[in-house]
C-alpha positions in Angstrom: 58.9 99.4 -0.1 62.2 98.5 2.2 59.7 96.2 3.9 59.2 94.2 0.9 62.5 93.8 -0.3 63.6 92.6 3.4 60.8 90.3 3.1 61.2 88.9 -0.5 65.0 88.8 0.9 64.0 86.3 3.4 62.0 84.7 2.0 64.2 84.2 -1.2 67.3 83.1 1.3 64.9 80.6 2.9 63.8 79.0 -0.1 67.9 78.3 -1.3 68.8 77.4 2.2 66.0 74.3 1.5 66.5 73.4 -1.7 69.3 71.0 -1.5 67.2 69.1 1.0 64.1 69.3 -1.6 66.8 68.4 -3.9 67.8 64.9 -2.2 64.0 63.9 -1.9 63.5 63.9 -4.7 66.0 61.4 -6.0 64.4 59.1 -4.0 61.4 59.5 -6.7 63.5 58.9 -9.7 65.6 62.5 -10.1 69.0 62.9 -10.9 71.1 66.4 -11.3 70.5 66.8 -14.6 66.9 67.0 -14.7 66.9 68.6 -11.8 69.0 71.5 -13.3 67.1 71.5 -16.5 63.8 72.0 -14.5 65.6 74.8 -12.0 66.6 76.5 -14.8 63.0 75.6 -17.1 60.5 77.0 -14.8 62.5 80.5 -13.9 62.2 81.3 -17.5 58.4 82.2 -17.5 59.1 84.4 -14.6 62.3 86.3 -16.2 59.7 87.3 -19.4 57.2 88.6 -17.5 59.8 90.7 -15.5 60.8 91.8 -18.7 58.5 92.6 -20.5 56.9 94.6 -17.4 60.3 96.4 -17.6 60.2 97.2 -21.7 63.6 95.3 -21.6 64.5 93.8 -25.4 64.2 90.3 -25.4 66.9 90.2 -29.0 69.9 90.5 -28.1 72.8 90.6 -30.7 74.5 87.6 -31.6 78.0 87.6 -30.1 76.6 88.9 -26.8 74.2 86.0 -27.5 77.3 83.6 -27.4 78.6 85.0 -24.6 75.7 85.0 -22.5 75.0 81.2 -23.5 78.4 80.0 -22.1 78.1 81.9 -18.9 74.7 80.6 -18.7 75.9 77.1 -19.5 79.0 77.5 -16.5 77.9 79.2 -14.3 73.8 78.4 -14.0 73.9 74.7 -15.4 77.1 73.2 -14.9 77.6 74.4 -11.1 74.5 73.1 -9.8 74.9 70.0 -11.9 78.3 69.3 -10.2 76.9 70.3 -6.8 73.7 68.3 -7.1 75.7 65.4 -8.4 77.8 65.6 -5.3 74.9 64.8 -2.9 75.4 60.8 -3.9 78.5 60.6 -2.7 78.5 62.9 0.6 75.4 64.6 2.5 73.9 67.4 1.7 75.2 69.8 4.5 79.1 68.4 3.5 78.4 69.0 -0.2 76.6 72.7 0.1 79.0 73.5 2.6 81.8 73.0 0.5 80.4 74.5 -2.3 79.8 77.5 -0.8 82.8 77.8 0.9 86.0 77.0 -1.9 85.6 80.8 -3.2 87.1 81.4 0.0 89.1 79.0 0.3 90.7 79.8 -3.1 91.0 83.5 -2.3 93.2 82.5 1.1 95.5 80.0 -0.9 95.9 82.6 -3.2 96.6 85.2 -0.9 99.5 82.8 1.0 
């Protein structure tokens, strides 16, 4: 069992590491950031059902936590990636994901001083 999760782990950290790569070849073939988010965000959907409805997890879920989970979904799983995908025009792909990852911490230190 802890072999699989380390595993799946690496596996699952491989695959993000990659993806802004995947991402810029594919706007060579006519992407742009927003399909790309709408089809990141699509195809995981399938997955998430199965998981839970393997689980017995309710699907319904009442209407103001409905709300809320549709504008955390919308900031923090669609318009994120839109804004980082969107960077890649106008810097590389290392610059952009490297900056992206890395302004929580910068925000936390100006913060702190």
């Amino acid at each position: 069992m802890k072999t699989t999760g380390i595993t799946l782990t690496i596996l699952s950290a491989l695959l993000f590491a990659i993806s802004p790569v995947l991402v810029s070849w594919t706007y060579a073939w006519g992407n742009n950031p927003l399909t790309m988010v709408m089809f990141r965000n699509v195809f995981v959907l399938p997955v998430l059902f199965v998981f839970m409805k393997r689980d017995h997890l309710a699907v319904r879920l009442p209407r103001p936590q409905l709300f809320q989970l549709l504008f955390i979904a919308t900031m923090g799983s669609c318009l994120t990636p839109l804004l980082l995908y969107s960077s890649y025009a106008y810097v590389g792909v290392g610059t952009g994901t490297t900056l992206h990852f890395f302004y929580p911490i910068f925000v936390a230190l100006f913060c702190r001083l």
